[in-house]
N, C-alpha and C positions, 0 to 999 in steps of 0.2 A: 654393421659398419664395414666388415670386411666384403661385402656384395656390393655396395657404395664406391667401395675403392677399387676394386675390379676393374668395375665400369667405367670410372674415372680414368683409371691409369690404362686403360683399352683405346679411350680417346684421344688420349696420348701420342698415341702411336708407337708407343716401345720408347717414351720419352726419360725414363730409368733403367732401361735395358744393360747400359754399361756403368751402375752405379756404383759397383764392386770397385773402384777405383776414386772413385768421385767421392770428396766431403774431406776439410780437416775438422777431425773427430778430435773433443774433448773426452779424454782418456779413464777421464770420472766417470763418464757415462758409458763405458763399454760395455757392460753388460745389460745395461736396458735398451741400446741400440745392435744388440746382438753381433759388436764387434769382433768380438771373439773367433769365433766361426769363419769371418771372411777372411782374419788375419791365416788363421792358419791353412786353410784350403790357397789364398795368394801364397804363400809359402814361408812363412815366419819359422820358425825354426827357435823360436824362443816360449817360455811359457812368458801369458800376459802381465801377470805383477813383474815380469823383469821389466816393462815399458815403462809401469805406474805403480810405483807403489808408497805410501807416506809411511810406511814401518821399518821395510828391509831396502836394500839396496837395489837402485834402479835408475831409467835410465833418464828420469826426472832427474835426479842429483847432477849429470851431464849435460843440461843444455840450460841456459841461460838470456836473459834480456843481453845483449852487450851495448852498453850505450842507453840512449831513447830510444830506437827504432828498429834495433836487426835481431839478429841472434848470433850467439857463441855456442862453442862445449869446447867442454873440459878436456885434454886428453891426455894429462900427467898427472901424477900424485902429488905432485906440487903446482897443480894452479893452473898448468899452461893451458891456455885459450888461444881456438884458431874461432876466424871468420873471416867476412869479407873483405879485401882491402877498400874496395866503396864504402863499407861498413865504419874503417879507422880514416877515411877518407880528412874529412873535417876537421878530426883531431889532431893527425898528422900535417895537414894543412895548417895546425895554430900552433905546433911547434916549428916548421919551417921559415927560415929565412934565406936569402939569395947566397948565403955560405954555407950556410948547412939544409939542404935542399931535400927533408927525406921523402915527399913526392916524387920531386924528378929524380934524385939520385938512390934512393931506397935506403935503408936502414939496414943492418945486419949486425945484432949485439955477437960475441965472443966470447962471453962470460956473463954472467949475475950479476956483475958489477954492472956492467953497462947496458943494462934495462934501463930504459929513460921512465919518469916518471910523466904520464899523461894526464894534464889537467882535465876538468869535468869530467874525466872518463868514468863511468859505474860497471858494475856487472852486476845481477842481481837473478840470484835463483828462488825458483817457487819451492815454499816448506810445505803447504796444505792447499786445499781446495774446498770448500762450506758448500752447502746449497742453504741459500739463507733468502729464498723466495717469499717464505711465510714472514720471516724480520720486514723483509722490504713493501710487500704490501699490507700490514697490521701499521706500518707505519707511515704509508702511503694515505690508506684511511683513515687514519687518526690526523693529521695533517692537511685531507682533504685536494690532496697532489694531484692532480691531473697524469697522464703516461708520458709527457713531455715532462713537468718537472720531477717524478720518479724516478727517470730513466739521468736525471742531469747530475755533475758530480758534487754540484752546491746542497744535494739532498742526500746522495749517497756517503759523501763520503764522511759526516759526523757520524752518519748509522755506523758506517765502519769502524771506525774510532771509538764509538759504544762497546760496538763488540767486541772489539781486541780487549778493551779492559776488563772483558769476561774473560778471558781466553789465559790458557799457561804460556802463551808464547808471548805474553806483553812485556812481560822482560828480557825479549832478549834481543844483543845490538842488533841494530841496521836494521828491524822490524820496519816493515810499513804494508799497509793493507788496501786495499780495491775491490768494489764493488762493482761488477759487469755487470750492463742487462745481456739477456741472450734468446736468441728466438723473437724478436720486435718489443721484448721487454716483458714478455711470459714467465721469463723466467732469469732468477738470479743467483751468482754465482761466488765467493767470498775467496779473494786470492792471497793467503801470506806469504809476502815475500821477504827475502833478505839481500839487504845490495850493503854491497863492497865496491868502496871507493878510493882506494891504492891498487891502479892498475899499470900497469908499466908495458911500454915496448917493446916489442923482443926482434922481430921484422917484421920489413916493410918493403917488398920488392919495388923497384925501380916501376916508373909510370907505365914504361914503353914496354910492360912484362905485366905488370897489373893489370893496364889498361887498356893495352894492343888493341886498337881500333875502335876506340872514343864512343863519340857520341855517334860515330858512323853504325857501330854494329852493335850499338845498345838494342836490344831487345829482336838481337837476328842471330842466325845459326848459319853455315858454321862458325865457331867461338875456336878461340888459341890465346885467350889471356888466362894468365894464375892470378885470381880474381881475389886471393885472400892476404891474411895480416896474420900474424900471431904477437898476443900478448900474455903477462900473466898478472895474475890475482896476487895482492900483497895481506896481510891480515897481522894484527899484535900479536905478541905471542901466545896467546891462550887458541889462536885461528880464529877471532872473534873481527867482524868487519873495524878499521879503524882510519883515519884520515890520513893523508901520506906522509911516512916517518922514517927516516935511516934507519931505526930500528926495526920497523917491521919485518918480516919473512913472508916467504913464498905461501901461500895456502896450502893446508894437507886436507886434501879430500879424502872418502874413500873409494869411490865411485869413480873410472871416469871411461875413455871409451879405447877401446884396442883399435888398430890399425891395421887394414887388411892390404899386403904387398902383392896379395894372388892374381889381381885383376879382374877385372867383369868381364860377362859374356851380353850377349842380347839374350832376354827371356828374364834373367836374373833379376830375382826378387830385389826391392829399392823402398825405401821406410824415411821418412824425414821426419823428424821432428825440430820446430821452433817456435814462432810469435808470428804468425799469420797477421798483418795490418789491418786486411775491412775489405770486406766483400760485401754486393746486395745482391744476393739472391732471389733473394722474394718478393719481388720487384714488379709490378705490372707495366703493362705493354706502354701505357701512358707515361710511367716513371722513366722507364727506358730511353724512351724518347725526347726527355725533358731532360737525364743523364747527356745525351748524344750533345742537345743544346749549349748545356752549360761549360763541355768538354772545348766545343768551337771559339770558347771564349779565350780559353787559354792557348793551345795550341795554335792559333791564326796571330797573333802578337808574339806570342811566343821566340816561335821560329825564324822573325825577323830579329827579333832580341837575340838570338843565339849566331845568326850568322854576321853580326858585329862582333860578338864578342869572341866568336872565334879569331875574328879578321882582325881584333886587338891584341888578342895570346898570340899568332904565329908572329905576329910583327916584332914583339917584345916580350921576351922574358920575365921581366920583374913586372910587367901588366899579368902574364900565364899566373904568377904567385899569389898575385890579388886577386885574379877575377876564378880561378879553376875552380875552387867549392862552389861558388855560385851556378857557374857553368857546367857543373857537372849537375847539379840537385835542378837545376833549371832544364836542361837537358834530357835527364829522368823523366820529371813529369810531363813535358810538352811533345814526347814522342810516345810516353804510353796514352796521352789522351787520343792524341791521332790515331794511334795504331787500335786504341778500343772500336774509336768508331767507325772505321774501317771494316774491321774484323766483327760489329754489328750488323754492317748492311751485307757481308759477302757470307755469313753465316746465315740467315736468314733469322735473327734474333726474336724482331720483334714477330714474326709470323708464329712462332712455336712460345713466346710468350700468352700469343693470343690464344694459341691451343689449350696452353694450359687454364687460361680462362674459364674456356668451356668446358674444360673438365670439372674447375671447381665452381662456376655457376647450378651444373647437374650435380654437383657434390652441398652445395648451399641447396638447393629447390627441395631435398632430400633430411637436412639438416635440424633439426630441433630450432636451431642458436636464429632468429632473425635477423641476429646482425648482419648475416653473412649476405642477405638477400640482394643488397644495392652496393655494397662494399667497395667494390668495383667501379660503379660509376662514380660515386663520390670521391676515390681517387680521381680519376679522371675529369671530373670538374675543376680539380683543388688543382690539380698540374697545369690546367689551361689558366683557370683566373692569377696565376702567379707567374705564370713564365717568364714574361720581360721584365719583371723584377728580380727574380733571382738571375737570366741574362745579365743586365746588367749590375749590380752585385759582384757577381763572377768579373764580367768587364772591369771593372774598377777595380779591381783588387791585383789584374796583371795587367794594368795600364798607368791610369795615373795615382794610384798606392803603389807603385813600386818606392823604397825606403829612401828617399833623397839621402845621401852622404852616408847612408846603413846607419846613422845614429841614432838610436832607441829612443825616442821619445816619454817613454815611459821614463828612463834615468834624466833627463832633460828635465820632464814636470816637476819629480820626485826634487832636484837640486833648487827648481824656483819655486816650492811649497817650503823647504826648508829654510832657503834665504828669508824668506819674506815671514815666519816665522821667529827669525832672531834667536832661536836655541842652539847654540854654539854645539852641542852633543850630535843633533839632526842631521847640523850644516857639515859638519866633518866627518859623518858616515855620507852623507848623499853626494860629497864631495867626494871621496874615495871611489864609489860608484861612479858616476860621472865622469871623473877622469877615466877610470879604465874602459869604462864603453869606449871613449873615443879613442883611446890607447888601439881598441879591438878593431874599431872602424877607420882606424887611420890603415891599418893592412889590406884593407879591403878597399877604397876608394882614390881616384883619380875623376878631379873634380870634370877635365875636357870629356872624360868618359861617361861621367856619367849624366853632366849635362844633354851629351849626342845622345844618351840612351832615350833621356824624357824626350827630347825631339824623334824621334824614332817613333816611339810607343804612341805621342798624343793622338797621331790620325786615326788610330785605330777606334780609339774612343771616339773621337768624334764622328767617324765612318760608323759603326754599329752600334751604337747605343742606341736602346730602344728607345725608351719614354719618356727622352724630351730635356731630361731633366741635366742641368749642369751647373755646376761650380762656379762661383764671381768671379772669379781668377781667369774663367776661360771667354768671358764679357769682354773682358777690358782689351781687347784690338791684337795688340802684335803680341800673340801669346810665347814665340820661341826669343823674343826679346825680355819678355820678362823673367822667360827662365833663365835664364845671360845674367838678367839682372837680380835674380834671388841670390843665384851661386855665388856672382862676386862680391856681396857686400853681408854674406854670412858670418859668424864667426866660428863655423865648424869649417873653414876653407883651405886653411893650412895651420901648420904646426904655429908661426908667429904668431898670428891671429888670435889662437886659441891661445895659446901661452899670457901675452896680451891682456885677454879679457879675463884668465883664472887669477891674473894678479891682484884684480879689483871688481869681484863677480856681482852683479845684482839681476834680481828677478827681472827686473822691467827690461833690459838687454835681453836675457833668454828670453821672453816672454813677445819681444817685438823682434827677433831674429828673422827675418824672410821667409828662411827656410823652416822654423816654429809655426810661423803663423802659416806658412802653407798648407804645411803638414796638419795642423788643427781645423784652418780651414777646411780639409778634406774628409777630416775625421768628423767634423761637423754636417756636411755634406751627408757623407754615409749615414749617420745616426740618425739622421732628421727627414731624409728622404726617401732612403732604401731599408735601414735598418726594422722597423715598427714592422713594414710588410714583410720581411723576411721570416721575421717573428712570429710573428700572426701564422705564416704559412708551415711553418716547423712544429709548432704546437698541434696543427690541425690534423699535418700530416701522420706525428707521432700515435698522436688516439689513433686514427685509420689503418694506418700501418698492422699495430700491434693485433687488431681486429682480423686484420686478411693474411698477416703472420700465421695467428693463432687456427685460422682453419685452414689454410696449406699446413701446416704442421698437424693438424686432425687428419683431414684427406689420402696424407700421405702415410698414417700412423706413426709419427715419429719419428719415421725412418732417414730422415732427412740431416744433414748433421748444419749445427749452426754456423751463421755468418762468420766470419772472420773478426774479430774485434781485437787483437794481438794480446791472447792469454796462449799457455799454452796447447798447442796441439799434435798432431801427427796425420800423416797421410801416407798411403802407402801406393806402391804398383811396381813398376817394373822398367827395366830396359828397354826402347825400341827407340825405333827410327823414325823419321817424321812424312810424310806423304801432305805435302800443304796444297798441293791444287793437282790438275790433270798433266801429267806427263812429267812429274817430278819428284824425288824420290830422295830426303836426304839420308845419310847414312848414321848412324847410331853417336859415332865416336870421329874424333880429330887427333891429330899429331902436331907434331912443331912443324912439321913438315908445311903445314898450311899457315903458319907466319909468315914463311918467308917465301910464300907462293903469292902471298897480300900485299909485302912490303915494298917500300914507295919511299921516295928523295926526295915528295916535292909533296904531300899529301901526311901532315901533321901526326894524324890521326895512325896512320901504319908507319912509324918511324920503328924501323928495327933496331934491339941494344945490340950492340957492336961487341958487345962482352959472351952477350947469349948467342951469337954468331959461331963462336970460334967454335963453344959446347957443339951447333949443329953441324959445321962443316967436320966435324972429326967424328961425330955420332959419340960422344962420351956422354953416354948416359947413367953409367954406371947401375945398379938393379935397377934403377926406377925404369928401364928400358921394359920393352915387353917383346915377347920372343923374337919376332920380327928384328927386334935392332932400334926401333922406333921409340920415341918416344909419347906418351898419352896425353892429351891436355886435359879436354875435354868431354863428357860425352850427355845423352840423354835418358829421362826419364817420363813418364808420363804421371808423375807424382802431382796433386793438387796445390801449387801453391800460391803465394801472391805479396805484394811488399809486406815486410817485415818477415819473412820464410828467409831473407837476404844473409848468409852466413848459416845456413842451418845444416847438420852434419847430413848426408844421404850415407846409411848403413846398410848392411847386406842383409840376408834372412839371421844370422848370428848375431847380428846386433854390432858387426868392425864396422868403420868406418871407411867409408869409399870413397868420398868428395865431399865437397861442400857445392851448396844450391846457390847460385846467385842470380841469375835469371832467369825471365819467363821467354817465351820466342811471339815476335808480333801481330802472328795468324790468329793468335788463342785470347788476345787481349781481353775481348767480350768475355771470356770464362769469368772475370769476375763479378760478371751479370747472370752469366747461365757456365756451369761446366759442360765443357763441348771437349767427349772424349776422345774424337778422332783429332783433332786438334792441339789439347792442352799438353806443351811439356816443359818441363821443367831442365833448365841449360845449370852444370855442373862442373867445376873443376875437379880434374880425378886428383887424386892422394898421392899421385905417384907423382906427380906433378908440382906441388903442392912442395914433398920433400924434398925433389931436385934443387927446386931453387934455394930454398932453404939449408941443404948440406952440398951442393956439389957448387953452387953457382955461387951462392952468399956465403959458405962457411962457418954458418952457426952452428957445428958441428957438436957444440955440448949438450944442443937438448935432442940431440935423439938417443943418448944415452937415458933421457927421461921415458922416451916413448914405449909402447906394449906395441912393437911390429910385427907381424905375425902372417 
């Protein structure tokens, strides 16, 4: 084996040369992936059970899901959580109204008292970790599951649910459990967690401080926004998770993370832990490729959609209220798809895919397993015979599926099953439902806008879609007339309207609504057209996958750490600078200084606070300063990470707290296909920065009496 991979990784070309940085490692497996070793020669300065441990205190207890999507930690003994403000983005957008604004105007509690209470908000910490590989495949085989429905959560997740009622931890509040696959579905992994659902707000810096240069400098360097939120964790009185109650109290951990005021240097060691989103690594040259296609789908309509909807927020205010979460999460993904495939062709991606190829072709021809023999091309078949299906697929889903009126469909059906049904118990829960969806979409929608939007978006469709295939709706002649003529004879159109029809609601009205039967038309459309092959090509893909997973992961012995699937993990490395092409050189760190070096009258996006002005023309920085005088905002890492890493604490080799990780820089985007060391870094808000706003600029001066600043 070990003469196999030699040879292998010889053909390479030093293709793992810099892997001592490379991989967020699941922390369960540090000693069969000989983590150990690297952590402490990188420069950890901790023993390893302080990272992971399920008996003693660690730094597991510290970081947390916050939300669906990002990451928290801890850094009081009563609860307090920092992350990202992109992170409270949404939530804070669903408390906001044009009086109380704590997007544009920021939040600043004074007291305990005025912790606002965050609807849907969670926080949920990992208690265990299982390897429950042999559960999943004994019942795989009993089942007769394919590696497409093994790997689905419609199969995992009663197993789950089996086994927690084995488990001591089935009783106790806020449990719930998940089954990951890992490695292409080689292997599985059993996550107990506990989520806490009384979270409250504590701040929320101002946009123009948050979010200092928008969607302009999403995913570029240099960075000068304090990109984070802090909230806290509420619990009953026993600190048992509970739903939100004047009663409750702040959580008492014991665990949580110190705060280092010393400052970084360049060299200095950098450790992050949180919920890494999804990465493909192990991806062949084909996949890649078909990855690049399906990315054009988004990103080319996209960005016509985003430069309306800018040109609607600068014009109006109470439009900025409505459309800003969309515009921002719209924003997000339509400039990391671009900037992936970009940073594909200038990387030279697919050519060092291809190497890797050959490494593991002469690693197959060697191999006992036959599967491995053709692996490879039969990906490569399966990617060709599906492409313009899953193209358009993708197309459709940022074209003409975008949500006419944002109104859920799902609460729509759910209210004309219960009318028509006649059970008064049904009808007054789906009623409840139903109104408040529109309650949620009325904040969100302006019907001229969104009208212009589907006029916007249809060419696109109809310019690129591949196989021909199209919607009745887009037959019938003057298609931007009939979109005129769904919106106004709706009755999701306006507040009368709806009020109107809630008076005297029946099925056959929702059910022949314009905008219903568009919307089902479409749905109809997708299931019947594109859906079946989608299907088909996911299943096939999965068995394949798992196959040429399973022998890159042999090839390489192991040493590889898995995809990203957002459990948790850690990545480690260090301070540096970034060098992105020939004859340029960025430097490690930023100041405020480079705010108001950006700032602009006339250009949304660098609007400077007039508040955070006076702090810099006086240099009142107070300690957060660093020797210099200056202030710190930002700086870099070359830490592994990738969405859902979004709020994740970046710590020193002692395990304080130095910033928070909020993004990635546009050069490295492909890293989520291949890690590319000279490339990949990690953009951070420093700590110092962090507390400025927070004590000198906001005044929330009570909770650093909570903090461990050191």
């Amino acid at each position: 084996m070990k003469k196999i991979l030699g040879f292998c990784l010889a053909l390479l070309m030093g293709l793992t040369a810099a892997r001592a940085d490379e991989g967020m490692w699941l922390l369960k497996l540090m000693k069969q992936q000989h983590l150990e070793d690297s952590l402490r020669k990188a420069g950890l300065q901790l023993p390893p059970e302080a990272l992971y441990s399920e008996t003693s205190p660690s730094l597991r207890e510290c970081v947390g899901i916050f939300g669906g999507g990002c990451t928290g930690e801890v850094v009081s003994a009563d609860g307090l959580v920092l992350t990202n403000n992109h992170c409270g983005f949404s939530y804070v957008h669903a408390m906001s109204t044009m009086d109380k604004n704590y997007l544009k105007d920021g939040y600043f509690a004074k007291s305990r008292a005025e912790e606002l209470p965050t609807p849907d908000l969670t926080f949920t910490f990992v208690l265990r970790v299982v390897d429950v590989t042999d559960d999943v495949n004994k019942a795989a085989a009993k089942e007769k599951a394919d590696a497409y429905t093994a790997q689905s959560q419609s199969f995992l997740e009663p197993l789950a649910e089996k086994l927690l009622k084995k488990s001591d931890l089935r009783k106790k509040k806020g449990i719930r459990v998940r089954i990951v696959p890992y490695f292409g579905g080689n292997q599985f992994y059993m996550f107990y967690e506990q989520v806490y659902s009384d979270v409250r707000l504590v701040v929320n810096p101002p946009y123009n401080i948050g979010q200092f240069g928008g969607n302009t400098d999403n995913w570029m360097w240099p960075r000068q926004n304090a990109d984070f939120a802090m909230f806290r964790i509420y619990a009953d009185k026993d600190g048992q998770p509970a739903p939100y109650s004047k009663d409750n109290v702040p959580l008492k951990v014991r665990k949580y993370l110190p705060i280092s005021l010393k400052g970084i240097q360049k060299g200095d060691y950098a450790m992050i832990m949180g919920f890494p989103g999804s990465t493909s690594r192990y991806l062949t040259a084909s996949e890649v490729k078909l990855r690049t296609v399906l990315n054009s789908a988004v990103f080319v309509p996209g960005n016509a959609q985003l430069e309306f909807m800018k040109q609607q927020m600068d014009a109006d205010d109470s439009i900025r209220l409505q459309l800003e979460d969309d515009y921002f999460s719209l924003g997000n993904v339509v400039k990391n798809y671009g900037g992936m495939n970009e940073s594909v062709e200038k990387t030279g991606l697919l050519q060092k895919k291809e190497a890797e190829e050959k490494a593991f072709r002469a690693y197959a021809a060697q191999s006992s397993d036959p599967a491995y023999a053709d692996i490879i091309e039969r990906i490569d078949r399966l990617c060709k015979a599906y492409e313009d299906t899953l193209y358009d697929s993708q197309l459709l889903n940022f074209t003409l599926l975008q949500q006419h009126l944002y109104m859920p469909m799902s609460a729509v059906n759910a209210f004309a099953e219960a009318l028509e049904s006649g059970k008064e118990k049904d009808i007054a829960a789906a009623r409840a439902t139903f109104e408040q969806a529109f309650e949620q979409a009325a904040g969100h929608y302006d019907q001229k806008i969104d009208l212009q939007t589907m006029q916007i978006l249809l060419p696109f469709w109809q310019k690129y879609s591949r196989l021909g295939l199209q919607p009745s709706f887009l037959k019938s002649g003057d298609v931007k007339a009939y979109y005129a003529d769904m919106y106004a004879k709706s009755i999701f159109r306006d507040r009368a309207t709806f009020d109107a029809f809630m008076q005297h609601p029946t099925a056959d009205a929702l059910r022949n609504d314009p905008v219903c039967k568009h919307f089902n038309e479409l749905m109809n459309f997708l299931s019947t057209q594109l859906a079946p092959a989608v299907q088909r090509y996911n299943v096939q893909r999965r068995e394949l996958d798992k196959v040429y997973v399973r022998g890159l992961c042999e090839m390489y012995d192991w040493t590889k750490a898995p995809d990203a699937n957002f459990t948790l993990r850690m990545t480690y490395g260090h301070v540096c600078d970034l060098k992105p092409r020939d004859g340029v050189l960025y430097d490690w760190r930023t100041t405020l200084t480079g705010m108001f070096e950006k700032a602009s009258t006339t250009e949304s996006d660098y609007f400077v606070n007039e508040d955070l002005r006076k702090f810099y023309e006086r240099k009142d920085y107070g300690r957060y300063a660093r020797e210099d005088g200056e202030l710190p905002t930002c700086f870099l890492t070359n830490n592994d990470i990738t969405g859902g890493n979004s709020g994740s604490p970046v710590m020193n080799a002692k395990g304080e707290l130095i910033g928070l990780a909020f993004d990635g820089n546009i050069e490295s985007l492909s890293s989520d296909l291949k890690f590319n060391p000279a490339l990949q870094r990690c953009i951070n808000v420093d700590i110092r920065y962090v507390l400025f706003i927070i004590d000198k600029f906001g005044g929330s001066t009570y909770v650093l009496d909570e903090l461990d600043l050191r």
